[in-house]
PDB file of N, CA, C, O and CB in Angstrom:
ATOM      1  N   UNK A   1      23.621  23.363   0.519  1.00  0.00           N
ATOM      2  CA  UNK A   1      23.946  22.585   1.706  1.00  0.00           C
ATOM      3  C   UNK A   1      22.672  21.919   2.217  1.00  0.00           C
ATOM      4  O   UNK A   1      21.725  22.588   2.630  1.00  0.00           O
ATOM      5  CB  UNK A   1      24.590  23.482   2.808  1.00  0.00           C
ATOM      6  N   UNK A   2      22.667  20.338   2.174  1.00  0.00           N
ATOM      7  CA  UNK A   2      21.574  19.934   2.963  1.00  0.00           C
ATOM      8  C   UNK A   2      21.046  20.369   4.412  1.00  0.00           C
ATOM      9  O   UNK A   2      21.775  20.816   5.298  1.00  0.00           O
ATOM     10  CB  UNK A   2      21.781  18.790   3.030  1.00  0.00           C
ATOM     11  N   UNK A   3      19.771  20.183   4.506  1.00  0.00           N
ATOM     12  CA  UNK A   3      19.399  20.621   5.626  1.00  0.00           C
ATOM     13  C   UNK A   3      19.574  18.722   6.643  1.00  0.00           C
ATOM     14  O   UNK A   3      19.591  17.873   5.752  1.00  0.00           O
ATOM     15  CB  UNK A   3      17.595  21.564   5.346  1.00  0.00           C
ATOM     16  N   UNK A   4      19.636  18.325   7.447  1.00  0.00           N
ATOM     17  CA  UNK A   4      19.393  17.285   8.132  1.00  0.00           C
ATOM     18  C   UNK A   4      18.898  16.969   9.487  1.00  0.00           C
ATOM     19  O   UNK A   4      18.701  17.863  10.310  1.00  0.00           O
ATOM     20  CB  UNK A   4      20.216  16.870   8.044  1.00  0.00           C
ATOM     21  N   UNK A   5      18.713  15.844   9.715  1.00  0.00           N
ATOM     22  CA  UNK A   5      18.478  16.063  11.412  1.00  0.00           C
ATOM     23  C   UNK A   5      18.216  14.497  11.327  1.00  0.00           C
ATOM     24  O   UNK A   5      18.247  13.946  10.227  1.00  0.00           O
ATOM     25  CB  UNK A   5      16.947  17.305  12.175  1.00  0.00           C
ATOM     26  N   UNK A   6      17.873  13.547  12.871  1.00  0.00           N
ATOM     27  CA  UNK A   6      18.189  12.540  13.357  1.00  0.00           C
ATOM     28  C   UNK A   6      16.561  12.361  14.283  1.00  0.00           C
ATOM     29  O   UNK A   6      16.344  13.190  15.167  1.00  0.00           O
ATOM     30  CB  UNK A   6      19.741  12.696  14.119  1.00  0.00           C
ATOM     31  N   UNK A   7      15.728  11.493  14.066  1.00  0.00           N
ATOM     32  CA  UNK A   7      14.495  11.697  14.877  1.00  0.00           C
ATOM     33  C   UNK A   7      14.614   9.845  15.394  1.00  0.00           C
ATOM     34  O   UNK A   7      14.896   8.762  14.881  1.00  0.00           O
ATOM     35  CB  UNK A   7      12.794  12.388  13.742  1.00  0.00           C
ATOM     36  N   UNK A   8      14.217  10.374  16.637  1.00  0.00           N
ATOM     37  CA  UNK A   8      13.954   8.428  17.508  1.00  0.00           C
ATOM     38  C   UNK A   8      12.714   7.895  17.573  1.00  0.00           C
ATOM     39  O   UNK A   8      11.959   8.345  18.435  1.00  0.00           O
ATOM     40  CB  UNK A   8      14.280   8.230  19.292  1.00  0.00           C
ATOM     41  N   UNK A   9      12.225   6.790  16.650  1.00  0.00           N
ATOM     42  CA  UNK A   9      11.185   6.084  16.723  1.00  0.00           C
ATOM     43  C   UNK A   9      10.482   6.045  17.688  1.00  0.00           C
ATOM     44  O   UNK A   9      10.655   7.155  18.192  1.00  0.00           O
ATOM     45  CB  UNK A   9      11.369   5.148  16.508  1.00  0.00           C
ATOM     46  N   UNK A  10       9.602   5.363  18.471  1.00  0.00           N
ATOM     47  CA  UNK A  10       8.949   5.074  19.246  1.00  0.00           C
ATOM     48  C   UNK A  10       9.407   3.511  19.420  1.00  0.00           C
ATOM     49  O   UNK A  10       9.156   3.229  20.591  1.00  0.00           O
ATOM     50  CB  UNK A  10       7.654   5.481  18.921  1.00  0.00           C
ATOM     51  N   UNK A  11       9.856   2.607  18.893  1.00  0.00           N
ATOM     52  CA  UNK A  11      11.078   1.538  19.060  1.00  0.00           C
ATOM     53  C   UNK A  11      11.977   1.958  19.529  1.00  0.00           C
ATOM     54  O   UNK A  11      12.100   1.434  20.636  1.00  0.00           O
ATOM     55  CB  UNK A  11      11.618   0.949  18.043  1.00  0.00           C
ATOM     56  N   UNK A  12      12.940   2.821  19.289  1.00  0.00           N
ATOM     57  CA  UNK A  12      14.048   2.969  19.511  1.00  0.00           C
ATOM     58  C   UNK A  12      15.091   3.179  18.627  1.00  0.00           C
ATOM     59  O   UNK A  12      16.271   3.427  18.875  1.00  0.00           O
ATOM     60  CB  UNK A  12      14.216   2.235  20.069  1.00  0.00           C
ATOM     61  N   UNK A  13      14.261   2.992  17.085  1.00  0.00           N
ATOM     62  CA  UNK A  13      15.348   3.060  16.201  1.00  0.00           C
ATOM     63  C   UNK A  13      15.520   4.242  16.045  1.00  0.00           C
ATOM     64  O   UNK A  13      14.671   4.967  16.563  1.00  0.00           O
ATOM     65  CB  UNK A  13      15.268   2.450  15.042  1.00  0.00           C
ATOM     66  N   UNK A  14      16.712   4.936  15.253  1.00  0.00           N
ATOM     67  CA  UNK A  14      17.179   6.236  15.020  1.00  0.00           C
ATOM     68  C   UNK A  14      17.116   6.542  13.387  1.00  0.00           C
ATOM     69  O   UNK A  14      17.646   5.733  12.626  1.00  0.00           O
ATOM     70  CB  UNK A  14      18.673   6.356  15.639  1.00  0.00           C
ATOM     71  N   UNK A  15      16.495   7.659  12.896  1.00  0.00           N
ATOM     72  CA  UNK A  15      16.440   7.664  11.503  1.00  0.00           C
ATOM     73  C   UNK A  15      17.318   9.193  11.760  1.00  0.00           C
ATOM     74  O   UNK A  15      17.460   9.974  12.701  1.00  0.00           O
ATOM     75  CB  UNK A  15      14.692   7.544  10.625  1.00  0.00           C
ATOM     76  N   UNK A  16      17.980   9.056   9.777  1.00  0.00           N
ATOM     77  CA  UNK A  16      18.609  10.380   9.994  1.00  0.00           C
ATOM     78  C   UNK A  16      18.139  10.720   8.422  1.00  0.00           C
ATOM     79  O   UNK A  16      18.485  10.116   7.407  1.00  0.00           O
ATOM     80  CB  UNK A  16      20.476  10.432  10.479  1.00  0.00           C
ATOM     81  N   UNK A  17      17.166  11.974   8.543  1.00  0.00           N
ATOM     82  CA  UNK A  17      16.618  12.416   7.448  1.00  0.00           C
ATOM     83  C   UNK A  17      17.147  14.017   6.771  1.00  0.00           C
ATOM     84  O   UNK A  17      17.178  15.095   7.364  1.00  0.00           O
ATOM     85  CB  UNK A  17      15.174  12.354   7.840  1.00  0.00           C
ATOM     86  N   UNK A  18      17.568  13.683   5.205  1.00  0.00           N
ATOM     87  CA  UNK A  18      17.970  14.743   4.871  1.00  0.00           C
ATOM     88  C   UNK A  18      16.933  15.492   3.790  1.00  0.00           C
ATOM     89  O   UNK A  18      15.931  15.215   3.131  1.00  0.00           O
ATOM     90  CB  UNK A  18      19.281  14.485   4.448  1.00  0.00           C
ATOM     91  N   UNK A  19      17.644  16.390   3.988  1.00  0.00           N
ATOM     92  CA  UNK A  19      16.607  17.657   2.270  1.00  0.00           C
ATOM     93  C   UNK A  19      17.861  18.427   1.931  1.00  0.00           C
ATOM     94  O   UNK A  19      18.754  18.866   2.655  1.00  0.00           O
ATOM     95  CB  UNK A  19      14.821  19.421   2.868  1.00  0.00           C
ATOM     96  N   UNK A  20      17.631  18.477   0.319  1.00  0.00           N
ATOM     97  CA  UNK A  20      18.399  19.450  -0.113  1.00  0.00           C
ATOM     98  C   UNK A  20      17.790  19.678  -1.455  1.00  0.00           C
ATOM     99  O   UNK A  20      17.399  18.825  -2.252  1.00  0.00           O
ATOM    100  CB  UNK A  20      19.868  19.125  -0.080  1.00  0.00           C
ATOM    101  N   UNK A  21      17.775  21.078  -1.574  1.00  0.00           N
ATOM    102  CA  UNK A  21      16.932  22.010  -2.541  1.00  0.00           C
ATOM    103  C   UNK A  21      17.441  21.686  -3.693  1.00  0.00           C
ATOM    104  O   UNK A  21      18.538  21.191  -3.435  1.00  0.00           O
ATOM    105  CB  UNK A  21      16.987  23.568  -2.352  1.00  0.00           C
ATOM    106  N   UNK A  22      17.247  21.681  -4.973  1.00  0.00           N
ATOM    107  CA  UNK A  22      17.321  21.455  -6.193  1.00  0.00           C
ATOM    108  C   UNK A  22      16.813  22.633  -6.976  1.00  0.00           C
ATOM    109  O   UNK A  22      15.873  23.322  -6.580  1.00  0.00           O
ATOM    110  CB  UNK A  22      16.696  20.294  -6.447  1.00  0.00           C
ATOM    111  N   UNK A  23      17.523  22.864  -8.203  1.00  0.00           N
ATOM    112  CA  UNK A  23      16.996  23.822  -9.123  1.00  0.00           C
ATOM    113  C   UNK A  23      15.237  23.567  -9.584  1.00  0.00           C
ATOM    114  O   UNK A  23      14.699  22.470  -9.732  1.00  0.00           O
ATOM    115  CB  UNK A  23      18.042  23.703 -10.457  1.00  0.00           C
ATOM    116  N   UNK A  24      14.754  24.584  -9.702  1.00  0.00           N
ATOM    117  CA  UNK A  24      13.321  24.318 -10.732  1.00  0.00           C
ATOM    118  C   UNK A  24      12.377  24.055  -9.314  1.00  0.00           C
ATOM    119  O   UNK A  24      11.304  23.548  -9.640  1.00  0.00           O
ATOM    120  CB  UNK A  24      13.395  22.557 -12.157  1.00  0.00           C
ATOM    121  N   UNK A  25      12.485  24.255  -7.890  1.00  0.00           N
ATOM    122  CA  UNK A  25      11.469  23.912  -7.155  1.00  0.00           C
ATOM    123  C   UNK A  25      11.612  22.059  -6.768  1.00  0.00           C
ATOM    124  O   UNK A  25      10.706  21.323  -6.375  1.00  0.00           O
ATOM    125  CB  UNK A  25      10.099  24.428  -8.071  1.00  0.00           C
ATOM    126  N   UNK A  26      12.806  21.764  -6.997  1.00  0.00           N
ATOM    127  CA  UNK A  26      12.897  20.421  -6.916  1.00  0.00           C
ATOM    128  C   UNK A  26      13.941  20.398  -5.644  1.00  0.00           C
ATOM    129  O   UNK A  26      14.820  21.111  -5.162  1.00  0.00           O
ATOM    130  CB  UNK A  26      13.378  19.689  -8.373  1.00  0.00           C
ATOM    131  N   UNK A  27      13.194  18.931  -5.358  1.00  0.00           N
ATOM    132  CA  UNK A  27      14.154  18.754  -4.096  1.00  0.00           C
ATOM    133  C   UNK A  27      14.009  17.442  -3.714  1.00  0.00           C
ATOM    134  O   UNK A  27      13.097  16.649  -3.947  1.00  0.00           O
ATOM    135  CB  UNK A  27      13.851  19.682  -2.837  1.00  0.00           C
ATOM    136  N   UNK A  28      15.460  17.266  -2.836  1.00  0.00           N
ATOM    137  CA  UNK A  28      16.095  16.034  -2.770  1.00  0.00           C
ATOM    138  C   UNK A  28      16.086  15.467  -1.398  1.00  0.00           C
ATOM    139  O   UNK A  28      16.610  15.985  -0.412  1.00  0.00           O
ATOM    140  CB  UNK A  28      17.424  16.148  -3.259  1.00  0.00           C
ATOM    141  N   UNK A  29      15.317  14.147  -1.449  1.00  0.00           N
ATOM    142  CA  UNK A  29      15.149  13.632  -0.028  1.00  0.00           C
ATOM    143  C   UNK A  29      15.754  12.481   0.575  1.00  0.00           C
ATOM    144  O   UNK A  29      15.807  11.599  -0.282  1.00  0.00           O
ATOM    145  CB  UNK A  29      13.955  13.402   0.159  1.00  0.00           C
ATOM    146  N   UNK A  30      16.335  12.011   1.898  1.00  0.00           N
ATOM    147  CA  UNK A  30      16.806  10.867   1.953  1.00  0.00           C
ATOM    148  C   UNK A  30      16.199  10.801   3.317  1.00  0.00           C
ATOM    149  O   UNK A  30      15.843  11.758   4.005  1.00  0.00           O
ATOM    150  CB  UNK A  30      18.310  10.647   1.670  1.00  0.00           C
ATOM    151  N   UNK A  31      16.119   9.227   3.675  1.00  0.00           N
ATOM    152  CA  UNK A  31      16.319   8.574   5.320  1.00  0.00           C
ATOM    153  C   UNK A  31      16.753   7.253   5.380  1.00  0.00           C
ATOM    154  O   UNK A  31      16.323   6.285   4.752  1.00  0.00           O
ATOM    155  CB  UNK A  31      14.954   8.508   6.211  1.00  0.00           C
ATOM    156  N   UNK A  32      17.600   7.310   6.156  1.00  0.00           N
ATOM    157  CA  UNK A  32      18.504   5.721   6.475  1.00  0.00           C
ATOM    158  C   UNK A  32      18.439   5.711   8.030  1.00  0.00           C
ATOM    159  O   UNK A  32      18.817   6.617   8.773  1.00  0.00           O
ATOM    160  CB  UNK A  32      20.490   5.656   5.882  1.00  0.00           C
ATOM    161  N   UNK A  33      17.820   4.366   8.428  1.00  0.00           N
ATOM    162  CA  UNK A  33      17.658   4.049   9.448  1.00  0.00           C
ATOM    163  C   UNK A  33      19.579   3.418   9.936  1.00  0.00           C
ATOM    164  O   UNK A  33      20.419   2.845   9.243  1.00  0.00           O
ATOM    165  CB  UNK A  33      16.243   3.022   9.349  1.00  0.00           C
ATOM    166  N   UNK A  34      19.612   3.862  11.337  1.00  0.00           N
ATOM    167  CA  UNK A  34      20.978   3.761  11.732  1.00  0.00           C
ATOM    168  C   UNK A  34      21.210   2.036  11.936  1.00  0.00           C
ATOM    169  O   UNK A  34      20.462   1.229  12.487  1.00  0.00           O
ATOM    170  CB  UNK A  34      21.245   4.745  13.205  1.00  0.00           C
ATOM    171  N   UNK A  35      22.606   1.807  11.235  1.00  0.00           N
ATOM    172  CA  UNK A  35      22.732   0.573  11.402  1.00  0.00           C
ATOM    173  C   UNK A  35      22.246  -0.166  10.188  1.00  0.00           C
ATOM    174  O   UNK A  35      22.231  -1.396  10.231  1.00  0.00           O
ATOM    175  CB  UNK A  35      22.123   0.230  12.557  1.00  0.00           C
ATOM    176  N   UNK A  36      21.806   0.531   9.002  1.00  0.00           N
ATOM    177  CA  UNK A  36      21.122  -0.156   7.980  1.00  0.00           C
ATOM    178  C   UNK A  36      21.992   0.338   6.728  1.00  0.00           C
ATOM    179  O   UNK A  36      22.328   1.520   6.793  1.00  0.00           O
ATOM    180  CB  UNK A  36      19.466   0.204   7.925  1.00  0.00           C
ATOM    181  N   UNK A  37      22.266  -0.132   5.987  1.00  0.00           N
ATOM    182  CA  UNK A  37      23.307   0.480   4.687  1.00  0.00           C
ATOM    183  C   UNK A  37      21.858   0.724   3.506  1.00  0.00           C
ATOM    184  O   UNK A  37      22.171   1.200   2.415  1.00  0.00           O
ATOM    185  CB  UNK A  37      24.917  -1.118   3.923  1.00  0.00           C
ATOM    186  N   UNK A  38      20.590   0.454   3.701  1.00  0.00           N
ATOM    187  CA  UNK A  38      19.724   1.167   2.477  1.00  0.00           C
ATOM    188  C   UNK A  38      19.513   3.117   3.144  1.00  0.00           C
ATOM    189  O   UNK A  38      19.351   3.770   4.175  1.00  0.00           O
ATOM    190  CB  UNK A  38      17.678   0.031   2.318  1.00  0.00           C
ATOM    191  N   UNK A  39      19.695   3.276   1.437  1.00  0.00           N
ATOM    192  CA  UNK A  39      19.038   4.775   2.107  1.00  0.00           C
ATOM    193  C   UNK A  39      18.056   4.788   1.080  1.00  0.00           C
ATOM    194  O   UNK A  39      18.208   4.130   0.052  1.00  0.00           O
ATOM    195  CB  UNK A  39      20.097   6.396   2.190  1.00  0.00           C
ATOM    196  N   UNK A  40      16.710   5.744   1.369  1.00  0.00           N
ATOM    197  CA  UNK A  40      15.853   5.741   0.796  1.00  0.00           C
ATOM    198  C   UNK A  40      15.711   6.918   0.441  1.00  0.00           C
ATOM    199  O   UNK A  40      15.993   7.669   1.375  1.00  0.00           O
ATOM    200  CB  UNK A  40      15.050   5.232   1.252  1.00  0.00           C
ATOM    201  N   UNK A  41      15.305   7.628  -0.767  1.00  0.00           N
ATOM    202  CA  UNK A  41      15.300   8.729  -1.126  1.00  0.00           C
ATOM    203  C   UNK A  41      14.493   9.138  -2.425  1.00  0.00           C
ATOM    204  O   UNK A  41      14.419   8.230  -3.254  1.00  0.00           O
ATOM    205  CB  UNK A  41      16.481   8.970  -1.145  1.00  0.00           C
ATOM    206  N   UNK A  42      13.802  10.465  -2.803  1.00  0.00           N
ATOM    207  CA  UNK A  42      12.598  10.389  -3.177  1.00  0.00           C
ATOM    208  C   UNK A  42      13.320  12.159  -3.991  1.00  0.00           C
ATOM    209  O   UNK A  42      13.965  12.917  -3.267  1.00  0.00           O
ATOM    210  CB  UNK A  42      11.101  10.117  -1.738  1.00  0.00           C
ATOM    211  N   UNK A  43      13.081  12.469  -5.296  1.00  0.00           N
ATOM    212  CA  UNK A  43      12.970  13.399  -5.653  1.00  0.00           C
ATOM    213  C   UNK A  43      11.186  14.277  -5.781  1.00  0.00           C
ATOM    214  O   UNK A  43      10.483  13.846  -6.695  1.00  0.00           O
ATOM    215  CB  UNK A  43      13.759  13.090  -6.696  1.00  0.00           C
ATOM    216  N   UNK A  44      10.856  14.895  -5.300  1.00  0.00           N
ATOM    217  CA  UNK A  44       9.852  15.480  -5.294  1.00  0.00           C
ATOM    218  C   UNK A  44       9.979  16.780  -7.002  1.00  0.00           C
ATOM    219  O   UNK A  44      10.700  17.777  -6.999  1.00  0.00           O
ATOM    220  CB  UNK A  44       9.800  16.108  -3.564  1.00  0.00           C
ATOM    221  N   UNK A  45       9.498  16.549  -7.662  1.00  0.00           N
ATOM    222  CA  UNK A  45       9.383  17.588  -8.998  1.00  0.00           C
ATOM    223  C   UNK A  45       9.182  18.650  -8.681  1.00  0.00           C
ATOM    224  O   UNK A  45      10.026  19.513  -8.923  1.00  0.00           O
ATOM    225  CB  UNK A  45       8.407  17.426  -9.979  1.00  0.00           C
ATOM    226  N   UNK A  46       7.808  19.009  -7.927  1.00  0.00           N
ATOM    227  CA  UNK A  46       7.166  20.137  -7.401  1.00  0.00           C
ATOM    228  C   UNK A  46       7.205  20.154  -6.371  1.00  0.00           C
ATOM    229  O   UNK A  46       6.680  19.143  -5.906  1.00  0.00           O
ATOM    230  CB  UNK A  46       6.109  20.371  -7.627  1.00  0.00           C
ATOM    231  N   UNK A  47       7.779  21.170  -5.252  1.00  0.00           N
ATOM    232  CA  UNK A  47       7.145  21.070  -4.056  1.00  0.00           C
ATOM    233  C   UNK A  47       7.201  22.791  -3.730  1.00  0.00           C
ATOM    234  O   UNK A  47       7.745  23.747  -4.284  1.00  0.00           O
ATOM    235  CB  UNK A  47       7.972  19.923  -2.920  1.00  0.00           C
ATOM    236  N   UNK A  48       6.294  22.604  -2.474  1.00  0.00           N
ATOM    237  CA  UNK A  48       6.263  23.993  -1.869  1.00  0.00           C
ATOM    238  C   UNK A  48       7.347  24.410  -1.053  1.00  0.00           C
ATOM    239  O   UNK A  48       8.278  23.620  -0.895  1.00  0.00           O
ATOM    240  CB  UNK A  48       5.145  24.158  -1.081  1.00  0.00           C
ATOM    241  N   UNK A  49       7.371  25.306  -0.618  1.00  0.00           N
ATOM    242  CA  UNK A  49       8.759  25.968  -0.100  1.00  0.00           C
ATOM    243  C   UNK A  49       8.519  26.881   1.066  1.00  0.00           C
ATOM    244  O   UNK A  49       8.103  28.012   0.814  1.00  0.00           O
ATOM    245  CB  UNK A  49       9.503  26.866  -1.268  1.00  0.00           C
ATOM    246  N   UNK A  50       8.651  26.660   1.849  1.00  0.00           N
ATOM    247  CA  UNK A  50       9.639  25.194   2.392  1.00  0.00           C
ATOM    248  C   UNK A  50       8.760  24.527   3.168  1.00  0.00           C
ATOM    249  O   UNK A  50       7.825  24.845   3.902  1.00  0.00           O
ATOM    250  CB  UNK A  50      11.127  25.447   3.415  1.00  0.00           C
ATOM    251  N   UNK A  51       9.369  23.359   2.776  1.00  0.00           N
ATOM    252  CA  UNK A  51       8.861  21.886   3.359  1.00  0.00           C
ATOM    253  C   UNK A  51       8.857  21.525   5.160  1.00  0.00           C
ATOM    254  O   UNK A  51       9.902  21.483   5.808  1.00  0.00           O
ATOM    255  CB  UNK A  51       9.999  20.713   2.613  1.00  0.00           C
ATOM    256  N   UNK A  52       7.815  21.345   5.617  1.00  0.00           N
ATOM    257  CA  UNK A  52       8.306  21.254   7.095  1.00  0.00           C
ATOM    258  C   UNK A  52       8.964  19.638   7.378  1.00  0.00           C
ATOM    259  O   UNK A  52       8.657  18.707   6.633  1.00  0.00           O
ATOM    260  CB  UNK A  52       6.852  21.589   8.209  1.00  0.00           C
ATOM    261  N   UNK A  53       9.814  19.480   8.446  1.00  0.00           N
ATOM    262  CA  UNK A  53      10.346  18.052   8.806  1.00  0.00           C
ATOM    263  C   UNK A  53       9.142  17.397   8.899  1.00  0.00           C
ATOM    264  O   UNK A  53       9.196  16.205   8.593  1.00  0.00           O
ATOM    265  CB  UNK A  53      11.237  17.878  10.166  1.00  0.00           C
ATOM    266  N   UNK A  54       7.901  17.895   9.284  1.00  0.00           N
ATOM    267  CA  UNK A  54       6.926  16.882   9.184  1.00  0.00           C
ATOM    268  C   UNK A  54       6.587  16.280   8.213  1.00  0.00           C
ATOM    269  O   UNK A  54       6.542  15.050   8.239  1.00  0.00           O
ATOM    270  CB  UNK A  54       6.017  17.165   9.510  1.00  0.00           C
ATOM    271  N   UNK A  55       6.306  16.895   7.256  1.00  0.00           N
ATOM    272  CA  UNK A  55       6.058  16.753   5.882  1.00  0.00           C
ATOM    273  C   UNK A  55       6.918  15.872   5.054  1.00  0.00           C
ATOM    274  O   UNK A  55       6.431  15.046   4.283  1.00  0.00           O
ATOM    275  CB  UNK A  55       6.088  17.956   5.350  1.00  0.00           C
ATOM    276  N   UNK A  56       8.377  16.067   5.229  1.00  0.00           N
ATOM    277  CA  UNK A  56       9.360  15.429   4.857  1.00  0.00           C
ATOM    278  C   UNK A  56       9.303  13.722   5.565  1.00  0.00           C
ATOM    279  O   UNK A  56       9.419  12.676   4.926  1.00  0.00           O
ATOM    280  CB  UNK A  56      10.583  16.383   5.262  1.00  0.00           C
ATOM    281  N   UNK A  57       9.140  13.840   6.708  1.00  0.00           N
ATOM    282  CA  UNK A  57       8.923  12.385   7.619  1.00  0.00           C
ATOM    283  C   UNK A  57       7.930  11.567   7.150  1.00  0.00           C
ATOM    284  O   UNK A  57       7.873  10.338   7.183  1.00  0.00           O
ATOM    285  CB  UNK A  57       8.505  12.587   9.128  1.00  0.00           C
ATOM    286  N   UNK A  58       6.902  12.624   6.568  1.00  0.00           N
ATOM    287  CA  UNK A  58       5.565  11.379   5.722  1.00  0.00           C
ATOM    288  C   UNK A  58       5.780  10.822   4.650  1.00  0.00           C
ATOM    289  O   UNK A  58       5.257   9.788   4.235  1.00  0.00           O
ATOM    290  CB  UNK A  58       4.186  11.913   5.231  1.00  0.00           C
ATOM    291  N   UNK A  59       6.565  11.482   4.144  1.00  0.00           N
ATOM    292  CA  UNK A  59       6.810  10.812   2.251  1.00  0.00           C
ATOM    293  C   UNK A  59       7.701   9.739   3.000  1.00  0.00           C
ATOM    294  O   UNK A  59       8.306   9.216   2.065  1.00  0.00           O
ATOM    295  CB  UNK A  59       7.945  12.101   0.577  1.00  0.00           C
ATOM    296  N   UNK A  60       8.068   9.194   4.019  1.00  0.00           N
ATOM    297  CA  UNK A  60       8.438   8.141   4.102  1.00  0.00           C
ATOM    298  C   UNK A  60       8.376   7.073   5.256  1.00  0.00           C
ATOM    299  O   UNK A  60       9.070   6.200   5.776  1.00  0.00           O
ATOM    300  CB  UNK A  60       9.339   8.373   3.794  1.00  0.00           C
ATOM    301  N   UNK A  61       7.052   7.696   5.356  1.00  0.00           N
ATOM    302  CA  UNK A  61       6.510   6.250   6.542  1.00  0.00           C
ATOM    303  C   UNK A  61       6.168   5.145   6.247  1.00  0.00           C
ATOM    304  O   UNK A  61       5.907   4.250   7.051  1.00  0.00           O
ATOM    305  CB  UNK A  61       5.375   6.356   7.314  1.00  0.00           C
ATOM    306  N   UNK A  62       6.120   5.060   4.817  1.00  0.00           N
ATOM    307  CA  UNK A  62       6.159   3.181   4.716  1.00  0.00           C
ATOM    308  C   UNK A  62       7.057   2.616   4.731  1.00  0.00           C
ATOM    309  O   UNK A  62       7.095   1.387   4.679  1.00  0.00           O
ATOM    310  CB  UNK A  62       5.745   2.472   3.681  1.00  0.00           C
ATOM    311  N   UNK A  63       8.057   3.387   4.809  1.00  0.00           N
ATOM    312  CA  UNK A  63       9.378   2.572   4.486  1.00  0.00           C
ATOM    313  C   UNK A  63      10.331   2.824   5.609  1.00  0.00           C
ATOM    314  O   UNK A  63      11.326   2.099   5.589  1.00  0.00           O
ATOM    315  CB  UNK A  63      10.098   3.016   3.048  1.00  0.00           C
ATOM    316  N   UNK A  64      10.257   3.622   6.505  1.00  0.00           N
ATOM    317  CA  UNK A  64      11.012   3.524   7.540  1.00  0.00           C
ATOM    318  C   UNK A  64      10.758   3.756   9.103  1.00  0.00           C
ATOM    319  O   UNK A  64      11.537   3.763  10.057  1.00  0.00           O
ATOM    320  CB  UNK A  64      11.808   4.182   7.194  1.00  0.00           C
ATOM    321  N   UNK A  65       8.701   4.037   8.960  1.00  0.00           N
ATOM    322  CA  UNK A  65       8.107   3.632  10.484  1.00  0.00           C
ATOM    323  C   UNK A  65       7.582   2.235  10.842  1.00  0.00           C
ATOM    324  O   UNK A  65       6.716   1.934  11.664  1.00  0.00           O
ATOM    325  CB  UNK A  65       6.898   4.499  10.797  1.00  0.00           C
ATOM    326  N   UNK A  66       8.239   1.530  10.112  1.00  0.00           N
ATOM    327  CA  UNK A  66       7.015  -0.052   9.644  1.00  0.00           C
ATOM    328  C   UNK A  66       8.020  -0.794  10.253  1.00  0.00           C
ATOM    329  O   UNK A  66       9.160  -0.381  10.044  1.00  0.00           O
ATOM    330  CB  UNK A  66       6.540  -0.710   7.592  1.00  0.00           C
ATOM    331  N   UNK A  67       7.914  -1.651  10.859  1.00  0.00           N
ATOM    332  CA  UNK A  67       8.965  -2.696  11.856  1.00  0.00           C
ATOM    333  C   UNK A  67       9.537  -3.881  10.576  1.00  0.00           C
ATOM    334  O   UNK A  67      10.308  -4.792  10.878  1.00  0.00           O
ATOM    335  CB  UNK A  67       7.785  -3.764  13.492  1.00  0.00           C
TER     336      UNK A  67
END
């Protein structure tokens, strides 16, 4: 079961970022800004366990804190 949650820019926009664990230490990431039909999402091969929302929010600040 994914883990998820919903964080508010400093604009105003609303992102809703998910994780969900994968076999082998792998895991599965998404964020779609509300109102936008791209979702962006990133398999990580290796990661540590467990990942904080912070951590998760950086693998994708170019692509969804950038105006």
């Amino acid at each position: 079961m994914p883990d998820e949650w919903v964080k508010t820019l400093a604009d105003g926009r609303r992102v809703k970022f998910t994780i969900q664990k994968l076999l082998d230490n792998r895991v599965f990431m998404t964020a779609q800004i509300a109102g936008n039909k791209v979702v962006y999402s990133i398999i990580l091969t290796t990661a540590k366990d467990p990942l904080s929302r912070e951590e998760i929010e950086r693998h994708f600040e170019g692509e969804v804190f950038r105006k």
